[in-house]
N, C-alpha and C positions, 0 to 999 in steps of 0.2 A: 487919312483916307488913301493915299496915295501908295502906303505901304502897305495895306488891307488888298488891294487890287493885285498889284506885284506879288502878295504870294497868293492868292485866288487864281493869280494866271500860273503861277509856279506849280499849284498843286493838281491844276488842269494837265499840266503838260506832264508833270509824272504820271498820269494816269496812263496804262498800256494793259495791253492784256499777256497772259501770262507766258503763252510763246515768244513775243518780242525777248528782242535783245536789248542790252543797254545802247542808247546812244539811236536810234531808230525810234520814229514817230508811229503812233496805233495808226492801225487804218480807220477808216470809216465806220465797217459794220461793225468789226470787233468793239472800236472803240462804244458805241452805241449803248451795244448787246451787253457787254460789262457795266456799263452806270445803269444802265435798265435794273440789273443782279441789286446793284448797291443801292438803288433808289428801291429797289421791292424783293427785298430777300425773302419776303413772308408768302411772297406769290411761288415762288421757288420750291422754296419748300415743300410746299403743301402738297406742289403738282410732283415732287418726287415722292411724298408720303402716299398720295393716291396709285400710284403707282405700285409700289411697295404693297399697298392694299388689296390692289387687284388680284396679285399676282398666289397672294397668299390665299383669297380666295378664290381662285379657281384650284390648289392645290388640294385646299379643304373642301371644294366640292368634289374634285374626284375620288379623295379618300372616302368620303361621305358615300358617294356611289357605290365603290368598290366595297363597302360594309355593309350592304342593303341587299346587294347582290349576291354575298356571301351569305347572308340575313337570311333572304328569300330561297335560294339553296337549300340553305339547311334545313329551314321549313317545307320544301318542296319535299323533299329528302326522305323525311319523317311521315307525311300525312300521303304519299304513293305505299307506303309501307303499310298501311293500314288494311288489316282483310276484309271488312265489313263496306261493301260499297256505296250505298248510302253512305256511310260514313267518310268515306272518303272522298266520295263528289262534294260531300258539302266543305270538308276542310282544306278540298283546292279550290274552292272559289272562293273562301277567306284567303288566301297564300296569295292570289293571282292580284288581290286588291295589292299590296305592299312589293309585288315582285315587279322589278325593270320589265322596262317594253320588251325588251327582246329574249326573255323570258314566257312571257303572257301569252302568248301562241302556244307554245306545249304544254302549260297547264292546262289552259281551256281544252285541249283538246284532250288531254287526261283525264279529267273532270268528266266528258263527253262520254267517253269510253268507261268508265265507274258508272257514269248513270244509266247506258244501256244495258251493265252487267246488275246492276238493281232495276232492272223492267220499268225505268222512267225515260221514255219513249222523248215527251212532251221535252223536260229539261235539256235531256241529250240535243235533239234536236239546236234547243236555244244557244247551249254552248259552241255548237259547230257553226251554225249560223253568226254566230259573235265573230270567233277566229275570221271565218270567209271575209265579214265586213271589214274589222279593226285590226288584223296582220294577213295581208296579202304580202309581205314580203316574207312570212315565216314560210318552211318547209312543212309546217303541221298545218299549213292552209287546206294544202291538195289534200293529203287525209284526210281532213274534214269534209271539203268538199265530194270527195270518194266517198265517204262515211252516208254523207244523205243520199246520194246517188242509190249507195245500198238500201236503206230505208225507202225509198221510193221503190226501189226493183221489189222489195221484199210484201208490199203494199200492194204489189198489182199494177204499179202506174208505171209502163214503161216506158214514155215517151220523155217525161219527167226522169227518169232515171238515166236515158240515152243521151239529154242534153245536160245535166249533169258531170256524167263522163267524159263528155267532148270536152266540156269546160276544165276539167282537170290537165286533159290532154294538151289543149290550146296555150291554155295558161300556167299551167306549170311543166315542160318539157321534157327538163332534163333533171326535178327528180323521180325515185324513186317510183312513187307515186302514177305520174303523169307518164313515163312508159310501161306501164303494164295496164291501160286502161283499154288498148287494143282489143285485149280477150273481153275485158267487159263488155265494151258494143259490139265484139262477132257475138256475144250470149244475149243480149238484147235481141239484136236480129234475128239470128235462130228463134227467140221469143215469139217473133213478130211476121216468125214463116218467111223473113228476108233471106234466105240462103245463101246467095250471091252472095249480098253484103256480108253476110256471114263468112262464109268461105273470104273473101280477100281480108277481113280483120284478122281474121285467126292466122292467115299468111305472116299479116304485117307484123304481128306479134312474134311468128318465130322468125322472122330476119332483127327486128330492132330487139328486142332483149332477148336472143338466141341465151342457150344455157338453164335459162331464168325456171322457176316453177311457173310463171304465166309463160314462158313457152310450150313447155309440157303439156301444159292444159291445152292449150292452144292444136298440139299437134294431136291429142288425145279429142278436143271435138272436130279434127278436120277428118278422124279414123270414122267417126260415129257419124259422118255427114258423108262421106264418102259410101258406107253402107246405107243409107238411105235414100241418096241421090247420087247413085255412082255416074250419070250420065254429066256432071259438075264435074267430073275430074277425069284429063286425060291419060293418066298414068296412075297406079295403085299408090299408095302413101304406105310405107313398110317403115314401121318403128325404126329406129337406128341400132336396138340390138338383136334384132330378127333378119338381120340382112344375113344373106345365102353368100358366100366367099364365090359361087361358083356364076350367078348369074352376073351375066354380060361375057362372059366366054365363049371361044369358037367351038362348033360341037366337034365330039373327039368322031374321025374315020369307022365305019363300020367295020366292024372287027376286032377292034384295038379295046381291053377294058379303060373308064374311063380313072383318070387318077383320082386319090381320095380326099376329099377338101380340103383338109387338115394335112395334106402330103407337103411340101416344100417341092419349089419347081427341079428340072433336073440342075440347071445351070447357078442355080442357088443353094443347093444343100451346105445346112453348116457345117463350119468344121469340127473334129471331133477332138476336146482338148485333151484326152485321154490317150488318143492313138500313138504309137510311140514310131518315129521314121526305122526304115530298114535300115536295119545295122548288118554291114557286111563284115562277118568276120574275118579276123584277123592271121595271115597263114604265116605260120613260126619261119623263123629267121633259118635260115642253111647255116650249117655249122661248115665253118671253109676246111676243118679240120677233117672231115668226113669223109670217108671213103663214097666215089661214085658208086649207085648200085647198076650192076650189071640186069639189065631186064629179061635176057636169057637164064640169069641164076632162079631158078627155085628155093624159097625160104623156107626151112620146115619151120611150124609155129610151135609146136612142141621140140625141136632140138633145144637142148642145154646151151649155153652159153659159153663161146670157145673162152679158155683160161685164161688170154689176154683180155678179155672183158671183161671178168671179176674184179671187181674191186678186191684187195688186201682189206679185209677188217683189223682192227687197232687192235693189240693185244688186251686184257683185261686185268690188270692186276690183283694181286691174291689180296682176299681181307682175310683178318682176324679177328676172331673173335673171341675175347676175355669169358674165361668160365666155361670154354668148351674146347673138348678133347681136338685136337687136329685129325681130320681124318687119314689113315693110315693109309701108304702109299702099296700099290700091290707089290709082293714080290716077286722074285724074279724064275722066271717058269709060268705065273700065274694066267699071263695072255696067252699061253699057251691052250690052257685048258678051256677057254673060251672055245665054243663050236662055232667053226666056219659056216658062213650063210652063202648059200649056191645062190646064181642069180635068179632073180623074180623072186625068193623069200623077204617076207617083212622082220621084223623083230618085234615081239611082245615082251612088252612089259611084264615081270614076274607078279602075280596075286599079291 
C-alpha cells in the first residue's frame, strides 16, 4: 500500500502542462484544465467536431445561396425574354417564388409592367402593391409606387394620384424615381387649376434634376403656363436654344450700324492661322570689291558692256567625228570675197 501511494503521488506530480519546463511545478488553472482534457477527452472532441461542423455549414449554405441565385438569374433571364405578355407575367411570378429576397423587387415589378402590357389592369396593380409592402428597400419599390400613382392619374383620381407621388418623392429621394416626381405633382396641379403650385413644381424640377427629360418637360409646361397666365411670371421663360446673343447689351449710339450677332467683339477677333508675318526683305550684301557709283554719272541701259567686263569664254574644243568628211578650211583670198556690212546692216541667212 504504501508503495501504491508513492507512485500515485509521483504520477501526480509529473502531471504539467505542455508549456512547462522540466523541473517547475503546473500551476493551478493549467494544472486543472489538463486532468479535466484527461478525465473527458470525449467532451473535447465532440465540442471541436461541432465546431468543424459549423463551419462547414455555413460554407455550404452560402454555396447553396450563391446557386439559387444563379438559379433564379437564369430563369429571370429567359422568361423577360418572352414576347407574349401574358406569358410572361405568368412565368415571373413562378421565377420570383424560387428567386432570393433581393431579387424579388424587380421581378414583381417586371411581372407588373408585362401585365399592364396584356391589358390586366387588376394583376398589375397586385404585383406593384406586393413590391410597395414586401421590398421597401428595393429600387423597383418607387416604380412601383410611381406606376399606381400613374393608374390612378390615368383613372381620373387625382388626389389619389398626387399623394401617390409625394410618397415616391418622400420616401425614396435619391432615386431615380423619386427625383423626377416633381413634374408629376406640377401636372397634377395644373389638373386641378392649382397653377401656383404648378408653376413652383415645375421650377423645382428644373433645379433638382436639371438636364434630366423631366426637366424639359418641366421647362416646356412652365412655356405653356406662362402663355396662359403670363401675369404668374415676372420675366419671359426663353427655351435655352432660342436665346438672342444680343439681348442684355448696351444699345449702340444713333448713327453707328449696329454690329452683327455672330460678329466677334473688336478686342477679341481670332487669330488668323493662315496669315503669314511681314517678311522684310533681304537687301544683297555690297561687294567691297565694287567700284563707288558716282550719282552725277548717267547710265545708259542699252550701252554694251566696256571689254573689261566681259567675261573670257572658255575655248571650245574641236570634235570628231568617225564616218564624216572634215569640213574644209576656206582658202586663202576666200574672206576676201565676202562683202563688207556697213553699219546698221544685218546679215541673212542664205535660203
Amino acid at each position: 500500500m504504501p508503495s501504491q501511494k508513492r507512485r500515485k503521488k509521483r504520477d501526480q506530480d509529473m502531471v504539467f502542462s505542455p508549456t512547462q519546463t522540466a523541473g517547475e511545478k503546473p500551476s493551478g488553472e493549467l494544472q486543472e484544465w489538463w486532468e479535466h482534457i484527461r478525465q473527458n477527452p470525449m467532451l473535447y472532441v465532440g465540442a471541436v467536431v461541432f465546431v468543424l461542423i459549423a463551419v462547414l455549414a455555413g460554407v455550404f449554405y452560402r454555396l447553396n445561396a450563391e446557386a439559387r441565385q444563379v438559379s433564379a438569374s437564369t430563369a429571370y433571364a429567359r422568361a423577360i425574354e418572352i414576347e407574349d405578355p401574358s406569358q410572361r407575367a405568368a412565368e415571373l411570378q413562378q421565377v420570383v417564388e424560387e428567386a432570393p429576397a433581393g431579387l424579388r423587387g424587380e421581378i414583381l415589378y417586371m411581372a407588373g409592367e408585362a401585365a399592364l402590357e396584356a391589358g390586366d389592369t387588376e394583376q398589375a396593380v397586385t404585383f406593384f402593391e406586393q413590391v410597395r409592402a414586401d421590398h421597401t428597400e428595393s429600387e423597383f419599390a418607387a416604380f412601383s409606387v410611381e406606376a399606381l400613382g400613374a393608374l390612378a392619374e390615368d383613372d381620373g383620381d387625382y388626389q389619389q394620384a398626387l399623394e401617390l407621388y409625394r410618397e415616391v418623392r418622400e420616401n425614396w429621394p435619391e432615386t431615380l424615381a423619386g427625383r423626377r416626381q416633381a413634374v408629376n405633382i406640377g401636372r397634377i396641379h395644373e389638373q386641378l387649376d392649382n397653377v401656383e403650385r404648378a408653376r413652383d413644381a415645375y421650377e423645382e424640377q428644373t433645379i433638382v434634376f436639371a438636364g434630366s427629360s423631366a426637366a424639359r418637360r418641366a421647362e416646356e409646361a412652365l412655356q405653356r403656363l406662362q402663355q396662359r397666365h403670363p401675369d404668374l411670371f415676372e420675366e419671359p421663360i426663353v427655351p435655352d436654344d432660342a436665346l438672342d446673343p444680343t439681348v442684355g447689351q448696351p444699345p449702340m449710339p444713333m448713327g453707328e450700324p449696329a454690329p452683327a450677332p455672330d460678329a466677334p467683339a473688336p478686342d477679341m477677333m481670332p487669330m488668323q492661322p493662315d496669315a503669314e508675318p511681314d517678311v522684310i526683305p533681304m537687301q544683297p550684301e555690297a561687294d567691297p570689291d565694287a567700284m563707288p557709283i558716282d550719282p552725277e554719272i548717267e547710265i545708259d541701259p542699252e550701252a554694251p558692256p566696256a571689254e573689261d567686263d566681259v567675261p573670257e569664254l572658255p575655248e571650245v574644243p574641236e570634235i570628231e567625228f568617225e564616218g564624216m568628211d572634215a569640213v574644209p578650211e576656206p582658202e586663202d583670198g576666200a574672206e576676201d570675197l565676202a562683202p563688207e556690212l556697213e553699219d546698221g546692216d544685218e546679215q541673212t541667212e542664205a535660203p
